[in-house]
TIDRENKE-985912 format. One line per field, with one value per residue: residue number from 0; residue in one letter; chain; x, y, z of N, C-alpha, C in turn. Coordinates in Angstrom, 1 decimal. Layout:
TIDRENKE-985912
nr	(NUM; ...)
rest	(A; ...)
kette	(A; ...)
n.u	(X; ...)
n.v	(Y; ...)
n.w	(Z; ...)
ca.u	(X; ...)
ca.v	(Y; ...)
ca.w	(Z; ...)
c.u	(X; ...)
c.v	(Y; ...)
c.w	(Z; ...)
//
This chain:
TIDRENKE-985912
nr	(0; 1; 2; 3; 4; 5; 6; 7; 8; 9; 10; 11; 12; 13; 14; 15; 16; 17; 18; 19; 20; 21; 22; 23; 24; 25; 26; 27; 28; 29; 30; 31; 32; 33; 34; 35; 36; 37; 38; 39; 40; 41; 42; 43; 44; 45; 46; 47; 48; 49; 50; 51; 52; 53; 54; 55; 56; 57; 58; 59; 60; 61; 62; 63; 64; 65; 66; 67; 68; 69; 70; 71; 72; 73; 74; 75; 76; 77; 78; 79; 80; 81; 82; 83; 84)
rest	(X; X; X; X; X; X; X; X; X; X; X; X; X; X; X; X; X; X; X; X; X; X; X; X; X; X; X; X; X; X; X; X; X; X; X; X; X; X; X; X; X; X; X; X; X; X; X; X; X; X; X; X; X; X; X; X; X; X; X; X; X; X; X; X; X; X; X; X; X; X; X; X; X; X; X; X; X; X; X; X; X; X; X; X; X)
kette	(A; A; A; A; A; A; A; A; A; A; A; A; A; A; A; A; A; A; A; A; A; A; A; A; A; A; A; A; A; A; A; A; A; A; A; A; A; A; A; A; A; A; A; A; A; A; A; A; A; A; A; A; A; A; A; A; A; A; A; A; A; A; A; A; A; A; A; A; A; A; A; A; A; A; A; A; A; A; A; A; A; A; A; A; A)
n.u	(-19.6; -18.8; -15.0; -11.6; -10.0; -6.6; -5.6; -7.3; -9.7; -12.7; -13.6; -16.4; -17.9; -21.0; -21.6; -19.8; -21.3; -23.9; -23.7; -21.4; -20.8; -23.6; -23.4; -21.0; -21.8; -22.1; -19.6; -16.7; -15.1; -12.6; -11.9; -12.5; -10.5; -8.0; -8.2; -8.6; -7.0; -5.1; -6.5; -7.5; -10.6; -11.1; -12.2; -14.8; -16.0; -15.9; -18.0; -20.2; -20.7; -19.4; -16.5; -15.0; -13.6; -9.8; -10.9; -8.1; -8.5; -11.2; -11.5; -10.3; -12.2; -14.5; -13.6; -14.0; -16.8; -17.2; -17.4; -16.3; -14.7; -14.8; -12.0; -13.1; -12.6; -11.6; -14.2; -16.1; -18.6; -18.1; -18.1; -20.2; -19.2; -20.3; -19.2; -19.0; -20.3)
n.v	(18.4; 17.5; 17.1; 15.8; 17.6; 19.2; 18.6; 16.5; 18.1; 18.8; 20.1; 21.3; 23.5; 24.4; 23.6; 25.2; 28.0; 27.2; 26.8; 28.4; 30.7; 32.6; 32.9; 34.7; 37.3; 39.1; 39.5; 41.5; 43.1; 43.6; 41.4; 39.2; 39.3; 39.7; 36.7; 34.9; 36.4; 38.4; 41.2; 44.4; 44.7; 42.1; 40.3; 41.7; 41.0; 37.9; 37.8; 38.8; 36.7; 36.6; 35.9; 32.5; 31.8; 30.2; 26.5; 25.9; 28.2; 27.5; 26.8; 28.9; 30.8; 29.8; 30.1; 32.7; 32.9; 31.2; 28.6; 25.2; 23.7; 19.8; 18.4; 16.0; 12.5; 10.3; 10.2; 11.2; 13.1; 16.8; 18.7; 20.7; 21.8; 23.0; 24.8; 24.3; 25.3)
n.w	(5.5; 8.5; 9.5; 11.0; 12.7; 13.4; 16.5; 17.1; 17.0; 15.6; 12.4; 12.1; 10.4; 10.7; 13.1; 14.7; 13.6; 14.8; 17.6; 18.6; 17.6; 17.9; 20.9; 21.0; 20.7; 22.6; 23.0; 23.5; 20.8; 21.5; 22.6; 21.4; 19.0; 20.5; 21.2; 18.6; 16.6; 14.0; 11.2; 12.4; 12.0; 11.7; 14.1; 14.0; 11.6; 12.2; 14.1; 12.9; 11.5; 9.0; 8.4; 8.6; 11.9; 12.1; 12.6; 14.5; 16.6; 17.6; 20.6; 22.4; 21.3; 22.2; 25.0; 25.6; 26.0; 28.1; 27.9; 27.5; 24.8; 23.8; 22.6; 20.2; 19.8; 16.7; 14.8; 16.3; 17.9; 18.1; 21.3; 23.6; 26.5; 29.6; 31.8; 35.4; 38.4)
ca.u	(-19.4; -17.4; -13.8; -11.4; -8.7; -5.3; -5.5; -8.7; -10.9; -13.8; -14.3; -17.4; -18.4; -22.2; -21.6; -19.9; -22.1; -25.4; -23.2; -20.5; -21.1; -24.6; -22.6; -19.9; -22.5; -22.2; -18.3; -15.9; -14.3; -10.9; -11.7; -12.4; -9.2; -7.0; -8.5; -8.6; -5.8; -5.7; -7.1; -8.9; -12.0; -11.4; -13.6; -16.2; -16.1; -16.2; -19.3; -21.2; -20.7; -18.8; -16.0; -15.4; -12.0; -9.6; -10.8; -7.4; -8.8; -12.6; -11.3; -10.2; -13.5; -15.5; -13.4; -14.3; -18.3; -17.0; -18.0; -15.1; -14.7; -13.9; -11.6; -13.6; -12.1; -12.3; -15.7; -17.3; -19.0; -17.5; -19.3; -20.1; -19.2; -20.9; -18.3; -19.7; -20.3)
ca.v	(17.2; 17.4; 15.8; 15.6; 18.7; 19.7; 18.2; 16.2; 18.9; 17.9; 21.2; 21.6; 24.6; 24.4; 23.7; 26.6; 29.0; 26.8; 27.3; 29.3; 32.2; 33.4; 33.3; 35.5; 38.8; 39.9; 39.7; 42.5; 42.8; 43.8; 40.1; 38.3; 39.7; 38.7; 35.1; 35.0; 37.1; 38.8; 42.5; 45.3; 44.2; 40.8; 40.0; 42.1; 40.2; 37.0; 37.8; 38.7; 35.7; 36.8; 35.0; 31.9; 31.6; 28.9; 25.7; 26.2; 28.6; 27.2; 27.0; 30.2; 32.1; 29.9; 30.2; 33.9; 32.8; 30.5; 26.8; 24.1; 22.5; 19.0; 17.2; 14.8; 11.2; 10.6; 9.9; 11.2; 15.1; 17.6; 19.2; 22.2; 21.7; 24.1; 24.7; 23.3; 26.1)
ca.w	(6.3; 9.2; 9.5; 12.5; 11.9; 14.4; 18.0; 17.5; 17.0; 14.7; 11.9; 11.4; 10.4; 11.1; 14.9; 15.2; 13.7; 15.8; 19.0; 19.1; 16.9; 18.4; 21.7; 20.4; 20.4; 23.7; 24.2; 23.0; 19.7; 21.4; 23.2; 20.0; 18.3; 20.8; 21.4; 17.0; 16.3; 13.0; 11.6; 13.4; 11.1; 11.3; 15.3; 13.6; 10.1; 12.4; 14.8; 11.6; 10.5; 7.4; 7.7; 9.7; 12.1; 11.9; 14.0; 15.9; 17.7; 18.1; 22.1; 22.9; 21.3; 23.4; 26.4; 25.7; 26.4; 29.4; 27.2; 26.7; 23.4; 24.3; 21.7; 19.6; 19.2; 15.6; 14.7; 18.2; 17.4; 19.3; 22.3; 24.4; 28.1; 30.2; 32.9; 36.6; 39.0)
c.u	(-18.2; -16.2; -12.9; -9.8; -7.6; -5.8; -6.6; -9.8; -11.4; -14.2; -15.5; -18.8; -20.2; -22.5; -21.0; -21.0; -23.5; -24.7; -22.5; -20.9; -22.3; -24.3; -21.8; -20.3; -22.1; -20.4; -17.4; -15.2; -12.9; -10.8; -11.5; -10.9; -8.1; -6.8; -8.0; -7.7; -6.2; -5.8; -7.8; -10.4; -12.1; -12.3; -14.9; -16.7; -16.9; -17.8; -20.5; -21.4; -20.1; -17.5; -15.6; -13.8; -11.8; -9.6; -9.8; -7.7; -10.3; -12.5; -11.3; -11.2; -14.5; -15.2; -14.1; -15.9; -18.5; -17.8; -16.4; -15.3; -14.3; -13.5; -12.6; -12.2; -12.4; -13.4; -16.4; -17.6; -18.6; -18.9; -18.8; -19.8; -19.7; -19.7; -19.2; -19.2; -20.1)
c.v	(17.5; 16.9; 16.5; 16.9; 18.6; 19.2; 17.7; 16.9; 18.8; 19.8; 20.9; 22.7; 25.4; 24.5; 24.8; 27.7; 28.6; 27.1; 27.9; 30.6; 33.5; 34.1; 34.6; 36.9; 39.8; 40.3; 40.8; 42.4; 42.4; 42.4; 39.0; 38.8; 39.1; 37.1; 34.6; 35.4; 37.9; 40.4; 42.9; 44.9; 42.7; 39.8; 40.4; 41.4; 38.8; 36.9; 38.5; 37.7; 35.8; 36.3; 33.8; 31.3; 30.2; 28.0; 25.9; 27.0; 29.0; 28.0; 27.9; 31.0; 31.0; 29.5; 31.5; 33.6; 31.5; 29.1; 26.4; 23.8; 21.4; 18.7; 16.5; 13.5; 11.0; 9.8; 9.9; 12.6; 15.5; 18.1; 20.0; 21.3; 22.9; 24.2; 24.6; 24.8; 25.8)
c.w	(7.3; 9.2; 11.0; 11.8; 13.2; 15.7; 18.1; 17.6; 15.7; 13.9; 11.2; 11.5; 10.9; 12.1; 14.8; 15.1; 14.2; 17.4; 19.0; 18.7; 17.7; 19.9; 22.0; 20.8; 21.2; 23.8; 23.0; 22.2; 19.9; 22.2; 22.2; 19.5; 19.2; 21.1; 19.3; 16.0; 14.5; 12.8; 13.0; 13.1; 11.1; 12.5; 14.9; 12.5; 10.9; 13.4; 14.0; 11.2; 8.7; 6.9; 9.2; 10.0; 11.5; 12.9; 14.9; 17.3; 18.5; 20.0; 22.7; 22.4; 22.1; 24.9; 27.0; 26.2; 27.5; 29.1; 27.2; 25.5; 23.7; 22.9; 21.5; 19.6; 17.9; 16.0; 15.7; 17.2; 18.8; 20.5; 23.0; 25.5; 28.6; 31.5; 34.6; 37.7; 40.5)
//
């Protein structure tokens, strides 16, 4: 069950790995690592899906695939934004 974690952002783990994660594939370990911080093994751990970051920094891996996260309000679900071309 989701709940509402640090700055309004809503963890829940499911949405990431239905939108963010599949995302993730294309973009470069040494990209993930510095958006995620962490090991050498630990961008690759996360774009397997083997282990899953911490919400703090939902934003920054999908700045890395050019989506927003907006803040949720409690009890809103979070959402992709597509950025407006």
């Amino acid at each position: 069950m989701p709940f509402t974690a640090n700055l309004g952002t809503v963890y829940d783990p499911e949405w990431f790995r239905r939108e963010i994660l599949p995302r993730l594939a294309g973009v470069k370990l040494s990209e993930i690592a510095e958006a995620a911080g962490g090991s050498k093994a630990y961008p690759s751990d996360i774009r397997r899906g083997k282990w899953m970051p911490h919400v703090s920094t939902w934003s920054a891996l999908a700045g890395l695939i050019s989506v927003v996260v907006e803040s949720a309000a409690e009890g809103a679900d979070t959402r992709i934004v597509e950025p407006r071309r």
